[in-house]
C-alpha positions as CSV (number, residue, x, y, z in Angstrom):
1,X,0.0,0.0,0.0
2,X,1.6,3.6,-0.9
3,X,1.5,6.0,1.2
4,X,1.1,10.0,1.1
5,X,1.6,12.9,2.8
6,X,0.1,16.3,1.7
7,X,1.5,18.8,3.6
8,X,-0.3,22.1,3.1
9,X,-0.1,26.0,3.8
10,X,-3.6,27.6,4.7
11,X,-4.2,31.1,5.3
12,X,-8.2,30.7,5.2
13,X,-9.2,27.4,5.3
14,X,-9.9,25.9,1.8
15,X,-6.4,24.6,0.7
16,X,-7.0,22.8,4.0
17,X,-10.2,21.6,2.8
18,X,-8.8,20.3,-0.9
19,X,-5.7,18.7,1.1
20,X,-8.5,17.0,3.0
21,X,-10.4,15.7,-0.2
22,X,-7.1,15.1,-2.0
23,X,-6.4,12.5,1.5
24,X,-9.8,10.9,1.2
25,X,-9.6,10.3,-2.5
26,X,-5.9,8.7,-1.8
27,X,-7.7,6.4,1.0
28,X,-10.5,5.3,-0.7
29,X,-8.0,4.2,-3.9
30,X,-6.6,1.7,-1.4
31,X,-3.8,3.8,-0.2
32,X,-2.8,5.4,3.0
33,X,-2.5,9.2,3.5
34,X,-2.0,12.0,6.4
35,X,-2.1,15.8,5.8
36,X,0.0,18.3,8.0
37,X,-0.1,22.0,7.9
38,X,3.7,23.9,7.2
39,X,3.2,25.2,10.5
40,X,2.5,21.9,12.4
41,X,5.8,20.5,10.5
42,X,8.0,23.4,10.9
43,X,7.3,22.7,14.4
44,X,6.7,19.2,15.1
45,X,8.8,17.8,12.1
46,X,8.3,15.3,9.3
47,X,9.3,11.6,9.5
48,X,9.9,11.3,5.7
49,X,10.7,7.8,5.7
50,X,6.7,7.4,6.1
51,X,6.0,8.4,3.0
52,X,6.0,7.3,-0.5
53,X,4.9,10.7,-2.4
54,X,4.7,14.1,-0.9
55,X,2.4,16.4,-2.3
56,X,2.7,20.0,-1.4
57,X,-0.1,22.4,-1.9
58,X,-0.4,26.4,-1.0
59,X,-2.8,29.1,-1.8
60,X,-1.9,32.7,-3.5
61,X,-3.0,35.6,-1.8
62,X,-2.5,38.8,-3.8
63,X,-0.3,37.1,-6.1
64,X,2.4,36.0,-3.7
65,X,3.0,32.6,-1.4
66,X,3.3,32.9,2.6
67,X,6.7,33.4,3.4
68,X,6.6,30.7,5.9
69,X,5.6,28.1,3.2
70,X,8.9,29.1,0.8
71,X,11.0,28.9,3.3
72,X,10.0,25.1,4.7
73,X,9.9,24.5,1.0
74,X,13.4,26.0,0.4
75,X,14.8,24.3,3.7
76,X,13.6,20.9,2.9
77,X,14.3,20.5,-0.5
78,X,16.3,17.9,-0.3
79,X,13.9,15.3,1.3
80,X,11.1,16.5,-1.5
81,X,13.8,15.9,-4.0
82,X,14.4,12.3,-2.8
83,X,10.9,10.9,-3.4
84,X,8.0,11.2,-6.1
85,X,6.8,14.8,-4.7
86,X,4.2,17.0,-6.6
87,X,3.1,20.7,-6.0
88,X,0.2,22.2,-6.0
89,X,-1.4,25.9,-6.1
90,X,-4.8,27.4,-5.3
91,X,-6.0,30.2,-6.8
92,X,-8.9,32.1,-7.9
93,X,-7.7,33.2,-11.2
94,X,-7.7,29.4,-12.0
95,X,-11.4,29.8,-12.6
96,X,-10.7,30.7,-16.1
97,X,-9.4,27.5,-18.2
98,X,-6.7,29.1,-19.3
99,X,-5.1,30.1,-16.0
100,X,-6.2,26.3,-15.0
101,X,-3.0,24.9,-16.7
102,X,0.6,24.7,-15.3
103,X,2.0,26.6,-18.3
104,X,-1.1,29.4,-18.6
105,X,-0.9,30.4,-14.5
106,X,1.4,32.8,-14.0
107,X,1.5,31.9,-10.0
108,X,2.8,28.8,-11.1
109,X,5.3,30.0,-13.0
110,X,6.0,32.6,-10.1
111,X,6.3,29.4,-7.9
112,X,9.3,27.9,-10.5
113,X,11.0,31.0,-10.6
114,X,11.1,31.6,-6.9
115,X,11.8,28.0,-5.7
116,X,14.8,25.7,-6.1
117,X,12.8,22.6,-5.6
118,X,11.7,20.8,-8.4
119,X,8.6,19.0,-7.7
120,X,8.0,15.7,-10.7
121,X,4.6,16.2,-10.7
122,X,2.6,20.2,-10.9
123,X,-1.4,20.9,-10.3
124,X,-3.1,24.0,-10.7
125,X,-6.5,24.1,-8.6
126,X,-9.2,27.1,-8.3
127,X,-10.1,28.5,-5.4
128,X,-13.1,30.2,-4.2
129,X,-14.4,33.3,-3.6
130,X,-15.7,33.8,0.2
131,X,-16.2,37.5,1.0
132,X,-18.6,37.4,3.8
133,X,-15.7,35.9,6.3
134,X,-12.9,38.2,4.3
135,X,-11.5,41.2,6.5
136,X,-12.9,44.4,5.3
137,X,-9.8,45.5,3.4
138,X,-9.2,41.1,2.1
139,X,-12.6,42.4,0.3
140,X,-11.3,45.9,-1.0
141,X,-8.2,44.7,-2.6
142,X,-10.0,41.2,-3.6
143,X,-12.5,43.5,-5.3
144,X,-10.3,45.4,-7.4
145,X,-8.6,42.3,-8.5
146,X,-11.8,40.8,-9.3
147,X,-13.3,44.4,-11.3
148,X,-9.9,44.0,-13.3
149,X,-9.8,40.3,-14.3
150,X,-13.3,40.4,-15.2
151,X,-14.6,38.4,-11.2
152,X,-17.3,38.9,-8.8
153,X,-17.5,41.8,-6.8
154,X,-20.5,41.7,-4.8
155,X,-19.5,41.5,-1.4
156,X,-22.0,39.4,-0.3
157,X,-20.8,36.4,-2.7
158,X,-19.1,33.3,-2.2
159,X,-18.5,31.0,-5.0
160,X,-16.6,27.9,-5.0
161,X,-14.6,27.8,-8.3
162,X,-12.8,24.4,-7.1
163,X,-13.6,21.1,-8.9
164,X,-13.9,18.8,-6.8
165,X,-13.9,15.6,-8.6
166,X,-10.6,16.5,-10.2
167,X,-9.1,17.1,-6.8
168,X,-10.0,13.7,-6.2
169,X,-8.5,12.7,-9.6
170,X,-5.4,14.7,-8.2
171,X,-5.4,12.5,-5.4
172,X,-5.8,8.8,-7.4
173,X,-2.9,10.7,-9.5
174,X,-0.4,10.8,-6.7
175,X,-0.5,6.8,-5.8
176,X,0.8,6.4,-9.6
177,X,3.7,9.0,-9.3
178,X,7.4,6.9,-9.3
C-alpha cells in the first residue's frame, strides 16, 4: 500500500479543505495518507521515511506565497527531491481555463522562478471566492482584483470555483507518481 503525505499552507481554510479531499480520494483508492499544515511541520517535524509521495499544496494571496511556506519548501528541498513529490497551487484566477494549466498560470510560474525545488509532478486548482468571512480590506483589494480580471464583486458572494472531482483525480494521481 503507498502511502502520502500532503503537507499544506492555509491562510483561510480551503487549501485545508482540498488537502482533506485530495487524503480521502488517496484512501478510498486503497492507499494510506495523512495531511500536515507547514506550520504543524516546521514545528513538530516530518518523518519522511513514512511516506512514499509528498504532495505540497499552498494558496496565493495577492499574487504571492506565505513566506513561511517558501521557506520550509526552500529548507527541505532535499527530502522533496528524494521521493515522487508533486506541488500544487490554489487560486482564484484558476477559474478561467486558461489560467487552470501549469503553463497558462502565471503563479505557477512565479512558484518555479522563486523556488529551487523541483517537484515531478505540478497541479493547478481554483479557489473560491468567500467574502462574507474576508476582512474588510481582504474584500477591498480582492474586489479590485476581481473588477480588473473580469470576477465577482458583490461583497455578499461566495462562490466555489474548485472542482472537486478533479481534486480527487489529483489524489488517485499521486498513488501512480514513481
Amino acid at each position: 500500500m503507498r502511502s502520502v503525505l500532503v503537507l499544506y499552507s492555509s491562510l483561510r481554510g480551503h487549501t485545508a479543505r482540498i488537502a482533506r479531499r485530495i487524503c480521502e480520494s488517496v484512501v478510498e483508492a486503497g492507499g494510506r495518507a495523512e495531511m500536515m499544515s507547514i506550520a504543524e511541520a516546521t514545528h513538530e517535524g516530518v518523518d519522511w521515511d513514512r511516506y512514499d509521495v509528498v504532495a505540497v499544496g499552498a494558496p496565493v494571496i495577492y499574487g504571492t506565497y506565505e513566506r513561511a511556506f517558501l521557506d520550509f519548501v526552500e529548507r527541505h528541498r532535499a527530502q522533496l527531491e528524494r521521493k515522487p513529490s508533486s506541488f500544487f497551487n490554489v487560486s482564484v484566477v484558476a477559474r478561467t481555463p486558461a489560467k487552470a494549466t501549469v503553463e497558462g498560470n502565471r503563479y505557477m510560474q512565479k512558484f518555479l522562478e522563486l523556488s529551487r525545488w523541483r517537484p515531478k509532478d505540478l497541479k493547478v486548482i481554483a479557489g473560491k471566492v468567500n467574502y462574507p468571512v474576508w476582512r474588510w480590506y481582504d474584500v477591498l483589494m480582492i474586489q479590485l482584483i476581481m473588477k480588473m480580471t473580469h470576477g465577482p464583486t458583490d461583497r455578499r458572494a461566495v462562490i466555489d470555483y474548485t472542482d472537486w472531482a478533479d481534486v480527487a483525480a489529483y489524489g488517485r494521481h499521486l498513488l501512480e507518481l514513481r
